[in-house]
N, C-alpha and C positions, 0 to 999 in steps of 0.2 A: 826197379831198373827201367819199366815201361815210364814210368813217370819222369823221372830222368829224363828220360831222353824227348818226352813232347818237350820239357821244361827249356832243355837245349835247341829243340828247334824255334822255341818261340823266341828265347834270344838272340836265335841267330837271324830269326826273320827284322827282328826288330831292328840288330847291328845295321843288316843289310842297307833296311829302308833309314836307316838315319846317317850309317856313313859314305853309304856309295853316292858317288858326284851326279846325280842324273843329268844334271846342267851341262855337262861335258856332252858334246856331240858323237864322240864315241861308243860314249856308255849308253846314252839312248839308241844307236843302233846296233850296238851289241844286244841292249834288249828287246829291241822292237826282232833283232833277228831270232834271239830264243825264243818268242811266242811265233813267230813265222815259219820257223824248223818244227815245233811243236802243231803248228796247222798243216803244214806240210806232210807229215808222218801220219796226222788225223787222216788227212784226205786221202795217201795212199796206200796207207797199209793199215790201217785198224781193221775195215771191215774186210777187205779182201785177204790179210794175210793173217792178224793176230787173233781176233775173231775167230775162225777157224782152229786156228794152233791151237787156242784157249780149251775149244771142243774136242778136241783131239786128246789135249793131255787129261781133261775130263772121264776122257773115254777110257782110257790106259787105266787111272785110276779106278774104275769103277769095274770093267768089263774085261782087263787081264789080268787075269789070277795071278798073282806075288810068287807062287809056284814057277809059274813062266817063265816070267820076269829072272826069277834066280837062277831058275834053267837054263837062259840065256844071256843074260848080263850079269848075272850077281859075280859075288868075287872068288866063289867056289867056281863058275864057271868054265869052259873050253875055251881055253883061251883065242885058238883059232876061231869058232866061232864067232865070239863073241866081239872079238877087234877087225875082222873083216868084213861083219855086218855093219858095223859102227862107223868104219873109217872109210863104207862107202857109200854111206847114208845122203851125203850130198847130192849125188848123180840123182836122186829121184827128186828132195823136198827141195825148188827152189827159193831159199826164204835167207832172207838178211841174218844180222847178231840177234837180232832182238825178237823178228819171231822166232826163229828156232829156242827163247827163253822156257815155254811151258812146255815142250814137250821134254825139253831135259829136264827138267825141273818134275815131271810127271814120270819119267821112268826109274832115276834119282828118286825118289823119295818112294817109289814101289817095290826098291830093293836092289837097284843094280849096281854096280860096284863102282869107285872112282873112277878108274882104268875105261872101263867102256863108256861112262856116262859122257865123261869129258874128251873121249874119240868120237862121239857122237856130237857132243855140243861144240867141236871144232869142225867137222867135216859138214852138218848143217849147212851153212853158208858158205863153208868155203872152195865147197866141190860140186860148181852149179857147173852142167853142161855148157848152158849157153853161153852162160860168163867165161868159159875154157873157149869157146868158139869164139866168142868176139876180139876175146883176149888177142890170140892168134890172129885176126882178121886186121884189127887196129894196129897191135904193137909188134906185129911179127911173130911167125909161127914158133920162133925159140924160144920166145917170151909163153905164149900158150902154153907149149911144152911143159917149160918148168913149171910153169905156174902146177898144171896138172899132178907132175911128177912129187912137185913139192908137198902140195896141198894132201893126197892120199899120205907120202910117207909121213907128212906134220904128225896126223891125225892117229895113225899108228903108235908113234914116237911117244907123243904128247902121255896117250891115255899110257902106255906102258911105263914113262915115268912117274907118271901121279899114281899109279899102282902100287907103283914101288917105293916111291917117296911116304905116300900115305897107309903103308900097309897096316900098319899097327892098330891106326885110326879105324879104318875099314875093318877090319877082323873084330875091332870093339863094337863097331855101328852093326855088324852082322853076326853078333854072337847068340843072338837070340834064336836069327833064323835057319831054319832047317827046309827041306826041300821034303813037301807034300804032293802027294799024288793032283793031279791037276782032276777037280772036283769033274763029274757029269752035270750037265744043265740038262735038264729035262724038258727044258723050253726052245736050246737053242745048240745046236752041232757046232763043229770047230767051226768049218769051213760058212756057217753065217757069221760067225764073230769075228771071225777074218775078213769076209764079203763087207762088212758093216765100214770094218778099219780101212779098211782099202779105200772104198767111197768116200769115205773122209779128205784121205789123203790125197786122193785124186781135185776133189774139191779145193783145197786148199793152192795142189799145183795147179789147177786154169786160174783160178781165181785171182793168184798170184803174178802169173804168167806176166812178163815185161816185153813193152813194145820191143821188136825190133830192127836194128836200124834197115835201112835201107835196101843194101848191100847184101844183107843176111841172103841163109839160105831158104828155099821156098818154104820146105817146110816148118820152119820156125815163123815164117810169114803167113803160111794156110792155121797153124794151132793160133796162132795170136787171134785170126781173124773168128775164129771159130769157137775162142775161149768163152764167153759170156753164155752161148748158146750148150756148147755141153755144161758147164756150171748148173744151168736152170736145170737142165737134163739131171744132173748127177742129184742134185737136192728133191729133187721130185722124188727118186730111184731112193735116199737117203729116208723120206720123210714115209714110203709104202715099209721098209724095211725096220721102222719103228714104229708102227702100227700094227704088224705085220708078225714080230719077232721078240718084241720087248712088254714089258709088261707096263704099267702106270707107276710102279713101287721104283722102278728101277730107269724109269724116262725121266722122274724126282730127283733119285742118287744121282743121275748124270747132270743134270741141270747143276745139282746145287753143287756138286764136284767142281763144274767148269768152272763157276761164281768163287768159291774157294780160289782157286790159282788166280781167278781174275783179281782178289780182293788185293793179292798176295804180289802179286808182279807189277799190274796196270800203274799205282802210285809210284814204286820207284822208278818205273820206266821214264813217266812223263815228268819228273824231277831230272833224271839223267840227261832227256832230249833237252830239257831247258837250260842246263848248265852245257852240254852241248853245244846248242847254237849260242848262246851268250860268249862264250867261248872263240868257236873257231866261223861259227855264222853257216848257212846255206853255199853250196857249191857257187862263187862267181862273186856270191856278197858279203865283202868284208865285216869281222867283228871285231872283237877286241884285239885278236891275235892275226893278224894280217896275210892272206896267202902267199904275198909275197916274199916275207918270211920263209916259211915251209919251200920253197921253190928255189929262194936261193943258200939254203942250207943242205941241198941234199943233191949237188953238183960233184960230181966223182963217181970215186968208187972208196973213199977211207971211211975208217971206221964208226966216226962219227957223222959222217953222210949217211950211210945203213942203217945206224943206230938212232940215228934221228928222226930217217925214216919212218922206219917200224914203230915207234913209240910215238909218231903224229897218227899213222895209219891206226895205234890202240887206242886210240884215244877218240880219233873222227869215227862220225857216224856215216856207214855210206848204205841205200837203199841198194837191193841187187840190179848189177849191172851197172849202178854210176859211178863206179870206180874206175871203170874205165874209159869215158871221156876227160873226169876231172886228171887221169895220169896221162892222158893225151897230154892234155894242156901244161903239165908238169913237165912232162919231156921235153915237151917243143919251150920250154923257157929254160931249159938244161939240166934237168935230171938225169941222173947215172942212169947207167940202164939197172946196174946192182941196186939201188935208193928203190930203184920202178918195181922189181921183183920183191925186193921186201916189202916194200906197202901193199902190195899184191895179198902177200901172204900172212899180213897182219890187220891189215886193216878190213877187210869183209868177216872174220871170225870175231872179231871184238871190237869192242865202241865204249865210251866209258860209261850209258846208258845199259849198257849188257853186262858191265863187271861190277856195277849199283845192284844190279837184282840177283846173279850169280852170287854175290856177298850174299846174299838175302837168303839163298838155297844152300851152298856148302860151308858157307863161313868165311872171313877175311882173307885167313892163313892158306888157307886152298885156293880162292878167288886169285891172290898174289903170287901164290906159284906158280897156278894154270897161265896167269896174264903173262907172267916173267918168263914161262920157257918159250909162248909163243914169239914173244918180243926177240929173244938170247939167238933161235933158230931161226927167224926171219932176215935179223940180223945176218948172222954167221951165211943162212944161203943167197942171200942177199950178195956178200963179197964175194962168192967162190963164183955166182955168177958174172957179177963184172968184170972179175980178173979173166973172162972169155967172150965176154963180147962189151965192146965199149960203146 
């Protein structure tokens, strides 16, 4: 089957370079923009946000016991627990669709159950503070609101479908596992291997951290300014604390850990970002499929304005926080306010870069359902909100 399918991708690379027109002016900057979205992504987020992620889900793999993990996500789990850690996961890690990729992808494969995995690989990006603030700042405070209100109940919603939808599945995937006493390290107490995770996390949030406009509030102006300087700070504190705590056996497991998810994720990400911008292009510059399109199909509040919505918003790739000048700009050329909330609420959870690699971790049939209820609910809150504010 492995063979297959290089077989397939070399015909398809070959189709490509002999049927597509490059001679057409379109086509050349449709691809000049998927290598330019693809630089773009290099330059802002690999080392600052994916980089990190990658170490993070490393860490999970190697340094929390599967015991844990099922203690708190698996699908024997508390369900309270475990869906209201998950589905407010966002308020801390501020990271797009596609970093938030290895850390689901790392607790997913450590044991944790559909239901929460996928509350958690929705709430990721879609429950950033500061994007709820500027939300409100930009588009009006109702608009913030919902977006909020939405985004928490999505994430909830979400994984408790795919619990249920996939139970069968799940209960096979975890028939083996059973719930062990969480081992003594003799090298190291809870509360450093929680100290260690932390610092990570922490790292990843400055590191990540996204200018703020202008306007913002001071404090989201003082962390900006201040981000690079505790980053150094946090990595130094990082780098005593594995020399300090960790052994050389186990500073290996975590290395070659990270390299695994990286081997695993990194190619279909930057395949995804490439048909991406070939696709729909960089915010401002046209590709194949024209903004102005998307702009004037999603005028109203019917149903196929919503729905068209949401299923551009699954589809585009947007970095944290740029979803909301590019829906500025959508508004102001006459988007619904309904069209505005649903790409809200579909478009920073998913990109078709994020459902490339999600394929890759849970499987197509899963990848499809997850994408489909996002889309169904975005949709659906998408109209209940235009039918009250126009």
């Amino acid at each position: 089957m492995q063979e297959r399918s290089k077989l397939l991708w070399i015909i398809g690379l070959f189709a490509g370079a002999y049927f597509i027109p490059w001679d057409h002016e379109i086509m050349r900057r449709s691809g000049l923009e998927a290598f330019l979205m693809l630089q773009d992504y290099a330059r802002e987020h690999v080392l600052t946000c994916l980089i990190p992620a990658f170490f993070i889900a490393g860490a999970i793999a190697v340094f929390v016991s599967q015991a844990s993990v099922l203690k708190y996500f698996g699908a024997q789990a508390k369900k309270v627990l475990a869906y209201s850690v998950a589905s407010v996961s966002g308020a801390i890690l501020a990271v797009c669709s596609c970093t938030v990729l290895p850390l689901f992808a790392g607790i997913y494969m450590r044991g944790a159950g559909i239901g929460p995995a996928t509350a958690f690989l929705y709430s990721g990006p879609a429950i950033n503070v500061l994007a709820i603030v500027l939300t409100a700042r930009v588009l009006g405070w109702q608009m913030g609101l919902a977006r909020a209100i939405g985004a928490v109940s999505f994430a909830l919603v979400i994984g408790l479908l795919m619990a249920f939808i996939f139970k069968k599945e799940d209960a096979a995937r975890t028939a083996g596992q059973f719930y062990l006493p969480d081992e003594e390290n003799p090298g190291r107490s809870l509360w450093q291997d929680a100290g260690f995770m932390l610092v990570m996390v922490l790292i990843l949030v400055f590191a990540a951290f996204a200018r703020p406009g202008e306007g913002d509030a001071t404090i989201w102006q003082f962390l900006f300014g201040i981000k690079w300087y505790v980053t150094i700070l946090l990595l130094g504190v990082l780098g005593l604390m594995l020399k300090a705590w960790f052994v050389q056996e186990e500073r290996k497991a975590w290395v070659a850990s990270t390299w695994d998810f990286m081997k695993q994720i990194a190619p279909l990400l930057a395949a995804g970002v490439l048909v991406a911008g070939f696709l729909l292009g960089r915010p401002g510059h046209p590709a194949l499929i024209p903004e102005s399109w998307i702009a004037g199909l999603v005028g109203g509040n019917s149903f196929f304005a919503n729905f068209f919505a949401s299923l551009a918003g699954a589809l585009m790739y947007f970095a944290t926080l740029t979803e909301i000048p590019i829906l500025e700009g959508l508004v102001g050329a006459g988007m619904g306010q309904g069209p505005a909330l649903a790409l809200l609420l579909a478009g920073p959870a998913l990109s078709l870069p994020n459902m490339i690699v999600i394929s890759g971790v849970i499987g197509i049939k899963k990848t499809a359902v997850f994408s489909l209820l996002v889309i169904v609910m975005s949709t659906a809150a998408g109209m209940f909100y235009g039918s009250f504010f126009v």
